[in-house]
C-alpha positions as CSV (number, residue, x, y, z in Angstrom):
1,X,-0.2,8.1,8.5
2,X,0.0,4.6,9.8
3,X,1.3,2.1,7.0
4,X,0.3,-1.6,7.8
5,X,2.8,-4.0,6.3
6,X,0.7,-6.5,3.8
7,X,0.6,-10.3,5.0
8,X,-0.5,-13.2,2.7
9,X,-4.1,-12.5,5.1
10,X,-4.1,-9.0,3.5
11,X,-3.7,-10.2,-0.3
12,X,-7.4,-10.6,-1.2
13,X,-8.2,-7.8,0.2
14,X,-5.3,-5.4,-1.2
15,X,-6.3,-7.4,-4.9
16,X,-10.1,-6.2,-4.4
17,X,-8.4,-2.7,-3.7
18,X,-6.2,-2.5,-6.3
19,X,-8.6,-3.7,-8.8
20,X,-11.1,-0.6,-7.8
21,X,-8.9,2.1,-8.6
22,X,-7.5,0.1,-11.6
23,X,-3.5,-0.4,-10.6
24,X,-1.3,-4.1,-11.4
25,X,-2.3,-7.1,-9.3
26,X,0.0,-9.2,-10.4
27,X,2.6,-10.7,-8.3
28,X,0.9,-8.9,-5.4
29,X,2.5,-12.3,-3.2
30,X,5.5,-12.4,-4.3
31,X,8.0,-12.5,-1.7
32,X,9.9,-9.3,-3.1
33,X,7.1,-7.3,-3.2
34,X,6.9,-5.0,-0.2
35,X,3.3,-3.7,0.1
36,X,1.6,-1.7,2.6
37,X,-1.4,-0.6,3.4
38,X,-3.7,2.8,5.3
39,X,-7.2,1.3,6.9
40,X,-9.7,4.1,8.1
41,X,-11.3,3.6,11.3
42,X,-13.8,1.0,10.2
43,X,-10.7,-1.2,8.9
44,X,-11.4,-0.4,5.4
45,X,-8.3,-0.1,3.2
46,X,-8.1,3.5,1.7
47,X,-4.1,3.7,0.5
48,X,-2.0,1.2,-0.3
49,X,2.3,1.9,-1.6
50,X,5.4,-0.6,-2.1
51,X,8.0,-1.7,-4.1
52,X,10.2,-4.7,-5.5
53,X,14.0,-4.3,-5.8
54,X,16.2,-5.7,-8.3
55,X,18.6,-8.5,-7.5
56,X,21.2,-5.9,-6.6
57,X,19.2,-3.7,-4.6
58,X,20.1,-0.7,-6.5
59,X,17.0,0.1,-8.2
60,X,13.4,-0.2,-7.3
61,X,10.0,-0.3,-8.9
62,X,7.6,1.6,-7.3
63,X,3.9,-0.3,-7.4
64,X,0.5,0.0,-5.7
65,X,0.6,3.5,-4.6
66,X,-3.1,4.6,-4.6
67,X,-6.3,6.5,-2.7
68,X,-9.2,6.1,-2.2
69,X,-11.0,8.2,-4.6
70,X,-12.8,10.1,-2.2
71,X,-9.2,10.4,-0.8
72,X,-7.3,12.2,-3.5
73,X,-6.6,15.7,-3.9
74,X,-5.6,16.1,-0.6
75,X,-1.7,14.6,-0.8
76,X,-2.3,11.4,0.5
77,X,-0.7,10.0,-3.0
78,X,1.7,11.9,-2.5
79,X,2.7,10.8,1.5
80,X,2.8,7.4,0.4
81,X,4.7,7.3,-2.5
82,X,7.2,9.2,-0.8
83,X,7.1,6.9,1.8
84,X,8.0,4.1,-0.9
85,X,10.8,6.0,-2.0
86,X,12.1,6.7,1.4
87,X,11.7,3.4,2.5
88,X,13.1,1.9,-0.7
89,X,16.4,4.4,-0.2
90,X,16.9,2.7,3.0
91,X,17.5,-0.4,1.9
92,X,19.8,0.6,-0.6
93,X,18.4,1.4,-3.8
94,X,19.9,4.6,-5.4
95,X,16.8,4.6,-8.8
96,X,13.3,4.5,-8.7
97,X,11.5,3.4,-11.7
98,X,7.5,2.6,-12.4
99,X,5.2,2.4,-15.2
100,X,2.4,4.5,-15.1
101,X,0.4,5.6,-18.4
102,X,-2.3,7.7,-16.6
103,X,-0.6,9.9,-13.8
104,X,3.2,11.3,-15.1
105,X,1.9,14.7,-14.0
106,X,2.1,12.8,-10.2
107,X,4.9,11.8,-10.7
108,X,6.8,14.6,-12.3
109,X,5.7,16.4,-9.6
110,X,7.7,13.7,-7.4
111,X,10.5,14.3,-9.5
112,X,10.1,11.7,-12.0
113,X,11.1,11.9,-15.8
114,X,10.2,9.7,-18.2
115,X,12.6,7.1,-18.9
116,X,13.6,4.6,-21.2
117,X,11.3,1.1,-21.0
118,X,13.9,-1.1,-22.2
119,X,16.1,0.1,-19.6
120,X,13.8,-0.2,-17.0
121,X,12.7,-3.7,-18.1
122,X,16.9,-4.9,-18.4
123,X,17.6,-3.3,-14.7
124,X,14.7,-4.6,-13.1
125,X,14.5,-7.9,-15.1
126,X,13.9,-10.3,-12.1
127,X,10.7,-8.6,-10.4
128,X,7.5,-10.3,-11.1
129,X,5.8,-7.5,-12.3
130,X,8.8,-6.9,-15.3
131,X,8.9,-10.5,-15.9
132,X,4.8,-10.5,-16.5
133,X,4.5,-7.8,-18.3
134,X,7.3,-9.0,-20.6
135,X,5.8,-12.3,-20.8
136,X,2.5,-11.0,-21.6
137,X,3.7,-8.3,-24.0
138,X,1.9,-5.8,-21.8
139,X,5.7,-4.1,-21.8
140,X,5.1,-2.3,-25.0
141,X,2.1,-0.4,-24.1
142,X,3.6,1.2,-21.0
143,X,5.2,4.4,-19.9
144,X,8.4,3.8,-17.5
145,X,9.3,6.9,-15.2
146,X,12.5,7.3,-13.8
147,X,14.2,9.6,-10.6
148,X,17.3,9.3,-8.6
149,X,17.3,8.2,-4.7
150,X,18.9,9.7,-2.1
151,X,20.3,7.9,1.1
């Protein structure tokens, strides 16, 4: 698997992406999102993963993992949101957290639990995608998930 980190060159293209197999857009460029991508042969983007860390560093929201549909199934989802998690242990944090009211088999499978909003929303208060979602009331209509980090 060969992740391409996203550039502000990438972000229409990652939006169009993202848009297809119905994940968050928002805050796609902002500069604590890390986002990456998997192009096929032809260039086409067919995964994308990443994260935002809060202000301490300790905890980070997993965002834009996805496949291309003709992709799933075969544990591509599950290679790059591992590779967001590994990548987000690296730089320090110690919890993962995302929202996701479609897929908590995935990520129970990931070892996820289901976790308290609120506390999700007061740890990771500063990323854009908290911070939208509380501005736009979106926060009470999703699911957080929760799992610990190791080093």
């Amino acid at each position: 698997m060969e992740l391409i980190r996203c550039t502000a060159a990438d972000a229409a293209e990652v939006e169009a992406f993202l848009r297809e197999v119905d994940l968050t857009v928002t805050g796609l460029d902002a500069p604590a999102v890390r986002l990456w991508v998997e192009r096929d042969t032809d260039g086409r983007i067919v995964g994308s993963t990443g994260y935002e860390l809060s202000g301490d560093g300790q905890h980070a929201l997993i965002r834009s993992v996805a496949v291309i549909p003709e992709g799933r199934l075969a544990g591509r989802g599950r290679e790059l949101a591992t590779w967001a998690l590994e990548r987000a242990a690296e730089e320090g944090a110690t919890t993962a957290w995302l929202f996701s009211r479609r897929s908590g088999g995935f990520w129970q499978s990931l070892g996820f639990a289901a976790a308290d909003r609120a506390e999700l929303a007061r740890v990771l208060a500063e990323t854009y995608q908290v911070r939208t979602f509380v501005e736009t009331g979106q926060l009470a209509r999703e699911v957080a998930w929760a799992r610990e980090l190791s080093a």
